[in-house]
ROTORMAR-740243 format. One record per residue (C-alpha): residue number from 1; x, y, z. Coordinates in steps of 0.02 Angstrom, whole numbers. Each point is the difference from the previous one (the first is absolute). Layout:
// ROTORMAR-740243
site num->NUM u->X v->Y w->Z
...
//
This chain:
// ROTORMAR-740243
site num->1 u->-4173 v->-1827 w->-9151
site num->2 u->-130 v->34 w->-161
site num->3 u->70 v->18 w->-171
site num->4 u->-38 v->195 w->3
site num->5 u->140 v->2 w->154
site num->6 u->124 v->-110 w->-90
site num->7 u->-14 v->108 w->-140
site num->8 u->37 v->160 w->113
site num->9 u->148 v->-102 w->106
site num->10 u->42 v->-41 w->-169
site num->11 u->20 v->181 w->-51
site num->12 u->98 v->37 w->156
site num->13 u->141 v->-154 w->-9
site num->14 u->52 v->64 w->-197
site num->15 u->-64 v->177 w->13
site num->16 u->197 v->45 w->-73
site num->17 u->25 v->-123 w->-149
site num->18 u->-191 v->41 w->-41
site num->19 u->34 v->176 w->9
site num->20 u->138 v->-4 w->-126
site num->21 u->-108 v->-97 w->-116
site num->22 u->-148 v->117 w->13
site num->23 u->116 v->141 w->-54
site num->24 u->82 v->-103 w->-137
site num->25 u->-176 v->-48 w->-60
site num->26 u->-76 v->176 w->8
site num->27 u->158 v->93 w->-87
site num->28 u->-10 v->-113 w->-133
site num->29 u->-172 v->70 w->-59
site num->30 u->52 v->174 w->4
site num->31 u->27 v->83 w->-163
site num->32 u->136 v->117 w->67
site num->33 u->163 v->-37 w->98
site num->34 u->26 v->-1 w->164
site num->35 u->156 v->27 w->106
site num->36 u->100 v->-116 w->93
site num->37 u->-21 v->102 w->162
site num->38 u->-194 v->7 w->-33
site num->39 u->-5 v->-176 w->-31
site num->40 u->95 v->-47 w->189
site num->41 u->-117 v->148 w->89
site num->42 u->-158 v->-91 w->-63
site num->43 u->55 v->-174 w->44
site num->44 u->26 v->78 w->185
site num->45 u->-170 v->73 w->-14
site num->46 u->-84 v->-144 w->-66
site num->47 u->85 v->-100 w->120
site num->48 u->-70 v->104 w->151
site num->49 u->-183 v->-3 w->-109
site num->50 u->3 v->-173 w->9
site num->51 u->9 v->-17 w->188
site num->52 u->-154 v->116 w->17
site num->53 u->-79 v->-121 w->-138
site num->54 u->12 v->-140 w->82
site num->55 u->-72 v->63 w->152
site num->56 u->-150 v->76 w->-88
site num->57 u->-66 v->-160 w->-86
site num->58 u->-23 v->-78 w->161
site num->59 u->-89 v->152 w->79
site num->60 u->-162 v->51 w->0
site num->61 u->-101 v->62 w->-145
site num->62 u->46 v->204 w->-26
site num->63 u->121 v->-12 w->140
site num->64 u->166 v->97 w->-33
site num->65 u->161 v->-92 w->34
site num->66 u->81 v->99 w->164
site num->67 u->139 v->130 w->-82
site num->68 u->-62 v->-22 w->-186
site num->69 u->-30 v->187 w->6
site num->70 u->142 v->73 w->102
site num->71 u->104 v->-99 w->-151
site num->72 u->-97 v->40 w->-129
site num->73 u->19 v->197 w->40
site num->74 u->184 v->-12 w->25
site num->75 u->30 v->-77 w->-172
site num->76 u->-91 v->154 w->-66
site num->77 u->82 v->116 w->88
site num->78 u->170 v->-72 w->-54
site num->79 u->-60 v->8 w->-192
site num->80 u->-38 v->167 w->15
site num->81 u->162 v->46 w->102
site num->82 u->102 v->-93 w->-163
site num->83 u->-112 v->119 w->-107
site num->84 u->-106 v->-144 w->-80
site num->85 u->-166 v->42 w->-83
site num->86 u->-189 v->-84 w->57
site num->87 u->31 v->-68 w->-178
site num->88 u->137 v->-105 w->25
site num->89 u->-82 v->-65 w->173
site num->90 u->-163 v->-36 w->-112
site num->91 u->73 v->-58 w->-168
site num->92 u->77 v->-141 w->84
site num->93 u->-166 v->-62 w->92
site num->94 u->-98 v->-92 w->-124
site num->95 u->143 v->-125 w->-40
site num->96 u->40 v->-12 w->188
site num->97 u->-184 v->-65 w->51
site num->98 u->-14 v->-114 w->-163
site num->99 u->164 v->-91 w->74
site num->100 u->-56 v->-4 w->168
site num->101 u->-167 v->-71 w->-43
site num->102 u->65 v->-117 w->-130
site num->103 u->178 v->-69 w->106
site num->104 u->-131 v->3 w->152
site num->105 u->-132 v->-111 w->-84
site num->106 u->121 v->-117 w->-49
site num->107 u->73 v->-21 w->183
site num->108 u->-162 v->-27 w->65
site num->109 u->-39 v->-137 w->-121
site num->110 u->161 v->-86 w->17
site num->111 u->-61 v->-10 w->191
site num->112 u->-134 v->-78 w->-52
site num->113 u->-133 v->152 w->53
site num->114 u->-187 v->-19 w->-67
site num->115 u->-54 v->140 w->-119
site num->116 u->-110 v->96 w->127
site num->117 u->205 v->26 w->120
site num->118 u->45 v->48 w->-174
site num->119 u->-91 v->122 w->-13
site num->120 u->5 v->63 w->198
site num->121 u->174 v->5 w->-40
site num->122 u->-14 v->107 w->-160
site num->123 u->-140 v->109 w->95
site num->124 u->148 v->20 w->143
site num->125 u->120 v->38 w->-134
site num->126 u->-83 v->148 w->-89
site num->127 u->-61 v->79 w->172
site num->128 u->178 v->36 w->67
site num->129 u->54 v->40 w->-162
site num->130 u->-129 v->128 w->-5
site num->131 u->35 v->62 w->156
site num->132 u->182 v->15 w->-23
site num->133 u->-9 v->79 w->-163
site num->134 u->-123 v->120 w->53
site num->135 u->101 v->36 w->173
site num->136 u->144 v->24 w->-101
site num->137 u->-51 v->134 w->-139
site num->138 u->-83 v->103 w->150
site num->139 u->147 v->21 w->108
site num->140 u->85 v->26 w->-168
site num->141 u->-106 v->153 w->-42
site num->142 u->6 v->44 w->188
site num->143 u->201 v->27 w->-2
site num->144 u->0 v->66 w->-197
site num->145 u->-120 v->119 w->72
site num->146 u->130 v->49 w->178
site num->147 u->138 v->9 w->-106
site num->148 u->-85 v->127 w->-126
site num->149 u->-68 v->100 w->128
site num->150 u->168 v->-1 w->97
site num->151 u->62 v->58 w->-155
site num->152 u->-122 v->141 w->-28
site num->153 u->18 v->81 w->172
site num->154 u->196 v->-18 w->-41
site num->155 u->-25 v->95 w->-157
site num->156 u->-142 v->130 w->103
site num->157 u->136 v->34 w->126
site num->158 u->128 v->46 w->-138
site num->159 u->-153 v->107 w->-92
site num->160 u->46 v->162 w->118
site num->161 u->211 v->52 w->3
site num->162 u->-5 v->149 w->37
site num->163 u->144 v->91 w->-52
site num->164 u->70 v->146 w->83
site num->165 u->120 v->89 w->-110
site num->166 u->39 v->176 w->108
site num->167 u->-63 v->60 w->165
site num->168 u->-171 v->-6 w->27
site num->169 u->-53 v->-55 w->-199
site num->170 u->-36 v->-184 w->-44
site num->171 u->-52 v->-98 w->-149
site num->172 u->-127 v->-139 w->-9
site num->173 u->28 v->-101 w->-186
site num->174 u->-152 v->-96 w->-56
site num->175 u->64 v->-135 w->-101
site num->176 u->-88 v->-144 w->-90
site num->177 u->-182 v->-51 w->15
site num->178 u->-111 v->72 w->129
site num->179 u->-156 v->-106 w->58
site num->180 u->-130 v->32 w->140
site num->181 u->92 v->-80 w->130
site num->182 u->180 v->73 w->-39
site num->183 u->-43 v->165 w->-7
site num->184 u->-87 v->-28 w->185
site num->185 u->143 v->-35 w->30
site num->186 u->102 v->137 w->-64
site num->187 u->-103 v->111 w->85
site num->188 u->10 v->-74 w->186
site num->189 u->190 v->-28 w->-16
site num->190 u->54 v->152 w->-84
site num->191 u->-112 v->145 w->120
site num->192 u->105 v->-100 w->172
site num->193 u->160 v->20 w->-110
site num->194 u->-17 v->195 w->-39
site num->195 u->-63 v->40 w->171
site num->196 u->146 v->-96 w->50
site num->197 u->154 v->75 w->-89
site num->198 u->-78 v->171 w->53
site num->199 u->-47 v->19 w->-199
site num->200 u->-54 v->169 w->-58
site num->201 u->-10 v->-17 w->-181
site num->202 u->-39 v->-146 w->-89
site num->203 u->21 v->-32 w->-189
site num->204 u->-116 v->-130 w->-65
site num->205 u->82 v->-96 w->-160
site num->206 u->-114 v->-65 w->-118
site num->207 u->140 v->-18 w->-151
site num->208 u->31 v->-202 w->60
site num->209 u->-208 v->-43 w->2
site num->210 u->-36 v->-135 w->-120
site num->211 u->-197 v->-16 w->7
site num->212 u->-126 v->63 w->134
site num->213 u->-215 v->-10 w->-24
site num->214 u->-93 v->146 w->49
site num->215 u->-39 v->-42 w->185
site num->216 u->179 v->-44 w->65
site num->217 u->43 v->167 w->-117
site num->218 u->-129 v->77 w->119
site num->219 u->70 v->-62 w->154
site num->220 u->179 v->57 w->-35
site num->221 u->-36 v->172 w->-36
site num->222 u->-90 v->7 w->162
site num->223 u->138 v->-28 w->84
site num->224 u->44 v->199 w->-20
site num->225 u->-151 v->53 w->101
site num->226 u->78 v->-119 w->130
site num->227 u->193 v->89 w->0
site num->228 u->-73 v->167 w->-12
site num->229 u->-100 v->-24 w->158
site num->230 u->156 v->-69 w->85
site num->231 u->73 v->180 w->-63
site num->232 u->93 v->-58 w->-165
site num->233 u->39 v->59 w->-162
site num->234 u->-38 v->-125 w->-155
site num->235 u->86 v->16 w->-154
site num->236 u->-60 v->-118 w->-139
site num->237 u->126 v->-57 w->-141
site num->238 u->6 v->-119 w->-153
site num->239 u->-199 v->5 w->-24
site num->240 u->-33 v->-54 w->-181
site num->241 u->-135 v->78 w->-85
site num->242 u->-113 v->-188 w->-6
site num->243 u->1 v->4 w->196
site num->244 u->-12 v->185 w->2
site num->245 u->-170 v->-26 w->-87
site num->246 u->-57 v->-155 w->112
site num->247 u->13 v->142 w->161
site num->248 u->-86 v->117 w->-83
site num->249 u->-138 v->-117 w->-47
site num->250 u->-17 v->-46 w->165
site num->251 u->-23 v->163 w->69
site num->252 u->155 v->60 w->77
site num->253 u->77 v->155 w->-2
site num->254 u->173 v->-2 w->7
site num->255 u->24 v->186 w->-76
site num->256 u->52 v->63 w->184
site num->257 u->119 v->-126 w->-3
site num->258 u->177 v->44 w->-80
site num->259 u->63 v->-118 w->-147
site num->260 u->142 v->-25 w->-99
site num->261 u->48 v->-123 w->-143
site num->262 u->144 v->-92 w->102
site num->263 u->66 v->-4 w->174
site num->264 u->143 v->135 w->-30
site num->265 u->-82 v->132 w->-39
site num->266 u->-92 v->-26 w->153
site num->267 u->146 v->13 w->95
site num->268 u->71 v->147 w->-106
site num->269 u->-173 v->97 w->51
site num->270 u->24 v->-1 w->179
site num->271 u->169 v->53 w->-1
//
């Protein structure tokens, strides 16, 4: 056995007292505290990282340590599922490799290892460190970015209730902010909904719209040439003058369409 594989079996044998240390070493040069439970996650983490170490130093040059990556995307998967931040994963990384490389170094020279398996070692060190931290912030982003996007279509499928409040009349509230993609949305969901519920007159709330740019302003409007083929009467209510001036500018002419300033009167007019 060469000194470069007594060095890995070395890693191996006390990978869970080395572990703790590593932690001990690295928390002590942050400048913020860290908690207890953080502090026992990482020494289970650094005591898996160590048996993927030890396995890399004595592989070949650029050669990735078998399940390195499958790990390395599971830890970031689980920050982001605790709602962690890239920052936190990244703050942390600097101190982490200076310990490695320094607690590493020493090892090696207490095995008596020339300086060129130093530095193999060192070279080893930083490569699956690289990988792994790289691995880690890209499943990150991958599951922020599922779990934002679940959350969107959550909010897109909420973004047409239609209301029926007598036979044959509904009401479809726009509430909050109105981008490209809800207002898609809105459209798709709510035309199924009305033909659905057998709708004959719709009343289109504006009153609960926070803020809405001249295209998705556009598109929602449009969505009265769509009931109207399908045979139904629009009614548009709430319309502040700001977005009443944002239609116009755009071209549409809503003076065929009836309006009034709030959902009752609506009602009261068909009665």
């Amino acid at each position: 056995m060469n000194s470069i594989e007594t060095v890995a079996e070395y890693f191996k044998e006390n990978a869970k007292p080395l572990a703790g240390e590593l932690v001990k070493e690295i928390v002590d040069k942050f400048d913020f505290p860290v908690l207890p439970q953080e502090i026992d996650q990482a020494k289970e983490v650094y005591f898996e990282f160590l048996g993927f170490l030890g396995r890399s130093i004595i592989a070949d040059e650029n050669e990735t340590p078998e399940g390195l990556i499958e790990w390395s995307r599971r830890n970031g998967e689980q920050e982001a599922l605790l709602k962690g931040k890239i920052s936190g994963i990244i703050m942390r990384y600097p101190a982490t490799r200076q310990v490695f490389i320094e607690r590493f170094a020493s090892i090696s020279m207490d095995h008596g290892l020339s300086a060129r398996e130093i530095l193999t070692i060192n070279k080893r060190i930083n490569y699956v460190l690289d990988i792994s931290i790289y691995e880690t912030i890209l499943a990150f982003e991958r599951f922020t970015d599922k779990v934002i996007k679940r959350a969107q279509d959550e909010v897109n499928e909420l973004s047409a209730p239609i209301v029926p409040i007598q036979a044959g009349i509904a009401v479809l509230p726009l509430i909050g902010t109105f981008g490209f993609d809800r207002a898609q949305a809105l459209i798709e969901k709510a035309v199924g909904r009305v033909a659905k519920l057998g709708v004959e007159c719709i009343i289109i709330d504006f009153s609960g719209l926070v803020m809405i740019d001249d295209e998705v302003a556009s598109q929602i409007f449009n969505i009265h040439n769509i009931f109207r083929l399908l045979g139904i009467k629009v009614i548009i209510t709430g319309l502040r003058p700001e977005l009443a001036q944002t239609v116009v500018a755009q071209g549409i002419d809503f003076s065929h369409i009836d309006t009034y300033a709030n959902v009752k009167q609506a009602i009261e007019s068909l009665d």
